[in-house]
C-alpha positions as CSV (number, residue, x, y, z in Angstrom):
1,X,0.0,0.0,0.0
2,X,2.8,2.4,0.6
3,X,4.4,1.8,-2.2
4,X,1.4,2.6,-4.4
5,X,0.9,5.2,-2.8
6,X,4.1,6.9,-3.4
7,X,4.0,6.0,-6.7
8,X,1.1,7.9,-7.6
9,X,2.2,10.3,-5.6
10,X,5.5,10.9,-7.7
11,X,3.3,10.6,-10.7
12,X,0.9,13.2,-9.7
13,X,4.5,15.8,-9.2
14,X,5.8,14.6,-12.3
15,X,2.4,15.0,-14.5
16,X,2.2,18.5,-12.2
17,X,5.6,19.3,-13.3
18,X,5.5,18.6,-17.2
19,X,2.0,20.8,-17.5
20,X,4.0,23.6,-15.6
21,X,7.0,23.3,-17.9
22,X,4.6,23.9,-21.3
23,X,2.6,26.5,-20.0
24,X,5.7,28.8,-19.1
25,X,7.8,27.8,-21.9
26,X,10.5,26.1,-19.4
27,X,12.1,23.1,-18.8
28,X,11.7,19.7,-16.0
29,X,12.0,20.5,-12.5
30,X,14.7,18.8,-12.4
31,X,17.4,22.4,-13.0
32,X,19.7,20.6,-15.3
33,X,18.0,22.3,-18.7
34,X,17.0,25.7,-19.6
35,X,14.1,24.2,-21.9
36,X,12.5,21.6,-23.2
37,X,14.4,19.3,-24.8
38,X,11.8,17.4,-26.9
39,X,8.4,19.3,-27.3
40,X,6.8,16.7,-29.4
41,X,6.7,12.8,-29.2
42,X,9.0,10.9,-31.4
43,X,8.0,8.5,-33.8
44,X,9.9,5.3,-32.1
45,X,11.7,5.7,-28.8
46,X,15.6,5.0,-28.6
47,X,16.3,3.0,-25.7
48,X,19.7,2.8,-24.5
49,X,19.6,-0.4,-21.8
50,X,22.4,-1.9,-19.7
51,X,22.6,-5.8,-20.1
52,X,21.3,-6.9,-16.3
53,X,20.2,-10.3,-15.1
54,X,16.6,-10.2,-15.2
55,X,16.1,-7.2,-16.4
56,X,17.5,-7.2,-20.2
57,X,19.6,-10.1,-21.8
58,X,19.5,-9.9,-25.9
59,X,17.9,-13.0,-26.9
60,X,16.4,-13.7,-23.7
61,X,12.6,-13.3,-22.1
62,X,13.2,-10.5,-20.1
63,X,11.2,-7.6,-17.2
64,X,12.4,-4.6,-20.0
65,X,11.1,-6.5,-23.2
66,X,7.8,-7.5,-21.9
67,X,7.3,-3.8,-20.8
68,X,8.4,-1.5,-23.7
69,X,5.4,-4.4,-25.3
70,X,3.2,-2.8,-22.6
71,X,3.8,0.5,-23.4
72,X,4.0,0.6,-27.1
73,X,0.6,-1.6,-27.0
74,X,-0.6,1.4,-24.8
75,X,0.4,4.7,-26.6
76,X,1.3,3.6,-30.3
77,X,4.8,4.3,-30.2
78,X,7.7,1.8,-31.4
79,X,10.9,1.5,-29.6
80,X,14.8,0.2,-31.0
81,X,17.0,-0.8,-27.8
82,X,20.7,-0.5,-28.0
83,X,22.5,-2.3,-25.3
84,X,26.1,-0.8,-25.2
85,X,28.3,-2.9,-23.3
86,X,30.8,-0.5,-22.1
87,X,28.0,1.7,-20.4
88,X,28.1,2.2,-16.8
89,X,25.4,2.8,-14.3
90,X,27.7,5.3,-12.3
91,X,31.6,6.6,-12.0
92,X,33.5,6.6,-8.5
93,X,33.4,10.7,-9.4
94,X,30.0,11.2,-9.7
95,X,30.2,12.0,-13.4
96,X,28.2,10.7,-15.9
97,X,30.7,10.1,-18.6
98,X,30.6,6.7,-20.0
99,X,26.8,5.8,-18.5
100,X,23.3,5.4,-19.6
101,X,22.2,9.1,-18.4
102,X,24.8,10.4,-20.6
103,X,22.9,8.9,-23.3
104,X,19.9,11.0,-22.3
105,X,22.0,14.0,-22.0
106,X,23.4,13.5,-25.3
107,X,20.4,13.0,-27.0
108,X,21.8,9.6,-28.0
109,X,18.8,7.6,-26.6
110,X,15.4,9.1,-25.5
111,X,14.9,6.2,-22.7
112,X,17.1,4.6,-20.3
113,X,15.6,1.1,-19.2
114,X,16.9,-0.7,-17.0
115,X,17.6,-1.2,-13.2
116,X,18.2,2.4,-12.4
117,X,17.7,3.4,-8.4
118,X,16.7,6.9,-8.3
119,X,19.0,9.5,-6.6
120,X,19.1,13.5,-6.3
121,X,22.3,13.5,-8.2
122,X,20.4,12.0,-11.5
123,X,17.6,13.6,-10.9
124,X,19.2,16.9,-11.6
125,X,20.3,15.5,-15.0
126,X,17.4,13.3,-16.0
127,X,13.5,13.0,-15.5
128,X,12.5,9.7,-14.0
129,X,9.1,8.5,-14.6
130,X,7.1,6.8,-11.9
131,X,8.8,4.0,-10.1
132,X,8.3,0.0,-11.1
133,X,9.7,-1.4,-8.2
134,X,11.3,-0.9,-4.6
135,X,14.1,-2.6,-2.7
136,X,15.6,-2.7,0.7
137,X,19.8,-2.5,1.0
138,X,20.9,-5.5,3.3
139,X,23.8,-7.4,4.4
140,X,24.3,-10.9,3.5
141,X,27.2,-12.9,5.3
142,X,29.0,-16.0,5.7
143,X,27.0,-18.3,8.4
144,X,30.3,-19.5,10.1
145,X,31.5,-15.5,10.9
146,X,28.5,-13.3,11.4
147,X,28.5,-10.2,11.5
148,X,31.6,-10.0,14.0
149,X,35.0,-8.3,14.6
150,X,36.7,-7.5,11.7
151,X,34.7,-7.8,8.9
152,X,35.2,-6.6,5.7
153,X,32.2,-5.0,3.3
154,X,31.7,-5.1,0.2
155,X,29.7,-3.3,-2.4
156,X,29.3,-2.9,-6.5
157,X,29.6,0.6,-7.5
158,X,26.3,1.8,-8.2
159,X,23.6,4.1,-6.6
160,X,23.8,2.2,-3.2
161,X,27.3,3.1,-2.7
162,X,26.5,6.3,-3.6
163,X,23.4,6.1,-1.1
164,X,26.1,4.7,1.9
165,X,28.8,7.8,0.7
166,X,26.1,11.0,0.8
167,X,24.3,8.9,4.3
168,X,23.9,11.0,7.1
169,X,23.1,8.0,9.1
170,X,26.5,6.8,11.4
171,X,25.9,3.1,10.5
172,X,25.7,3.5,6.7
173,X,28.8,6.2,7.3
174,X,30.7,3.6,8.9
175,X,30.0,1.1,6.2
176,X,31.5,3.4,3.9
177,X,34.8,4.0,5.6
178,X,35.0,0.4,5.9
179,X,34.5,0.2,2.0
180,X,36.8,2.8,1.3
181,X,39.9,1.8,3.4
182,X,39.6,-1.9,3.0
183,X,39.3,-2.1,-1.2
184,X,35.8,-3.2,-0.7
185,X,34.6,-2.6,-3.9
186,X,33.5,-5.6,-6.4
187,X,32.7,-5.6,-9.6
188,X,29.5,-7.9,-10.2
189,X,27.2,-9.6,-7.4
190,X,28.8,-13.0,-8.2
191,X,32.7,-11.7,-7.1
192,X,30.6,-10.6,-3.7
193,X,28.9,-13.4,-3.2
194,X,32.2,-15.6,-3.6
195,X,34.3,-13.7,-1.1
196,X,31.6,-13.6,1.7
197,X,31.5,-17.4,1.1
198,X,35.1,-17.4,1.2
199,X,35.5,-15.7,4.4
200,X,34.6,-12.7,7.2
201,X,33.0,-10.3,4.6
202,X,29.5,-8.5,4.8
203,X,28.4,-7.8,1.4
204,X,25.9,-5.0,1.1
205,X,23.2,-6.2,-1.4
206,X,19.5,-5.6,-3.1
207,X,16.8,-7.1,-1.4
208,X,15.9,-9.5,-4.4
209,X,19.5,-10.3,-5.3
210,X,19.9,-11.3,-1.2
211,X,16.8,-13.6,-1.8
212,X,18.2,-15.5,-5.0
213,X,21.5,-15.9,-3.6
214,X,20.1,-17.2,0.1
215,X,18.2,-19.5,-1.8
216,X,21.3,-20.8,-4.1
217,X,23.4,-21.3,-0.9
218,X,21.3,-22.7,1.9
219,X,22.8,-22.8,5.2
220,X,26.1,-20.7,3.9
221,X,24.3,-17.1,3.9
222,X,22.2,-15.3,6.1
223,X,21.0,-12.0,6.7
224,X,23.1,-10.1,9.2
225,X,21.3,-6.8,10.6
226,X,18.1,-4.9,9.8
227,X,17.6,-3.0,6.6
228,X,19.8,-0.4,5.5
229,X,17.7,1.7,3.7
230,X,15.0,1.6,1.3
231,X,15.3,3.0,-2.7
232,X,13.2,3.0,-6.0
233,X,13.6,1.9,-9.3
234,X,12.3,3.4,-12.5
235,X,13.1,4.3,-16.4
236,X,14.4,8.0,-17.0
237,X,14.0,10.0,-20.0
238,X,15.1,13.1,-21.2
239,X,15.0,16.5,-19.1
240,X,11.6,17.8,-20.7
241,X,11.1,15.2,-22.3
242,X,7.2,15.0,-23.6
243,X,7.5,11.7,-23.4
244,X,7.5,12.2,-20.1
245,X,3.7,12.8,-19.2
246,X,2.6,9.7,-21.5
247,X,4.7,7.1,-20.5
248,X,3.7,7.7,-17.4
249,X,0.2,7.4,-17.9
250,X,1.0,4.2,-19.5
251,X,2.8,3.1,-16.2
252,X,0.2,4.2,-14.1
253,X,-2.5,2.4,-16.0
254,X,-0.2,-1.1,-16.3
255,X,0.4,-0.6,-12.1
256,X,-3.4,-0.3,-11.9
257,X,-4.2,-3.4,-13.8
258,X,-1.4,-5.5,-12.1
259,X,0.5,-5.9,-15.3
260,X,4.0,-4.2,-14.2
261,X,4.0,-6.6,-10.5
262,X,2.9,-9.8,-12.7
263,X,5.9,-9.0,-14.8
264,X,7.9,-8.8,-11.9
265,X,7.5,-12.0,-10.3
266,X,7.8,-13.6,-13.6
267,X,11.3,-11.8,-14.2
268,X,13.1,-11.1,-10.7
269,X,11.3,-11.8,-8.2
């Protein structure tokens, strides 16, 4: 319930925000563009995608598929997805260079689709669109250690770093440090995963990816801890973007009708 509620409650601000923009003439709310960037719909959407398990594989059913279906069965517009392996979904410097935003702020791709967490840092470059999904940050840890003396964390470098490096909380700060001056950072979910198995390490992980990999190594993991903190995912498009306002809709409707959480279990849950 809270969920749904927030997400119409971010749709209602964003739909606010896009009628504001074209009755003065101005840009998103989100103060990284003087204008709007694209006032008219485009005849097939661009999608620039990151290949993520569950989420898009070439090839493959897949969550991002099954939903560009949705919402080109929904407002009549095509879509082309281009799945650049050498994108990022964030730098250690807080730059864009080299991601999927960058493809939106290049006006190389008029949708990013994939599992992107939203943050106040992208927000100011992009415009997401209502979130599909929510997840909880957790540790997962070796059964024979704990969460004792010692210990080592370990996280991908993504938004949740980024969450644990701008926290205010002093648990989540601490986690950082610990990050920071031990090398904690890993490259994929899998390289976590081994080293907690491997030894006293704590790695911080998405709820759903803590579920799979529980259930793939029964009595070796376990939860250590409480949540760390709760984040959203969603699609972005383009600052100003008039697609914008009727992707949305399309979202809103497919939440409605159970469509985008039926999608979800099939796919990553």
């Amino acid at each position: 319930m809270l969920f749904n509620f927030l997400v119409l409650l971010i749709a209602v601000c964003s739909l606010s925000g896009t009628l504001d923009a074209q009755a003065y003439g101005g840009g998103s709310s989100g103060g990284g563009s003087s204008g709007c960037l694209n006032a008219t719909l485009p005849s097939e959407i661009r999608v620039s995608s990151i290949q993520a398990t569950g989420y898009y594989t070439p090839g493959k059913p897949n969550f991002l598929v099954d939903v560009l279906d949705a919402l080109k069965a929904a407002t009549g517009i095509s879509y082309v997805i281009s799945a650049r392996t050498d994108l990022n979904y964030s730098n250690p410097d807080g730059s864009f260079a080299g991601t999927v935003f960058q493809e939106l702020i290049s006006n190389n791709a008029d949708l990013a689709a994939t599992d992107l967490t939203i943050t106040s840092a992208r927000e100011a470059v992009v415009d997401f669109l209502v979130p599909f999904s929510q997840y909880e940050l957790q540790l997962v840890v070796n059964t024979a250690f704990g969460l004792g003396n010692g210990v080592q964390y370990l996280c991908r470098q993504t938004a949740d770093l980024e969450l644990l490096k701008n926290a205010k909380n002093a648990t989540l700060q601490a986690i950082y440090a610990n990050i920071q001056a031990g090398n904690g950072i890993v490259d994929t979910t899998e390289a976590g995963i081994a080293k907690v198995l491997s030894g006293n390490f704590a790695y911080v992980i998405e709820s759903p990816d803590a579920d799979k990999q529980l259930a793939t190594n029964p009595g070796k993991l376990a939860r250590a801890g409480g949540p760390l903190a709760k984040s959203y995912l969603a699609l972005a498009v383009q600052q100003g973007s008039a697609l914008r306002e009727k992707l949305n809709v399309a979202l809103i409707k497919l939440q409605e009708q159970g469509v985008i959480d039926d999608l979800l279990r099939k796919h990553i849950l």
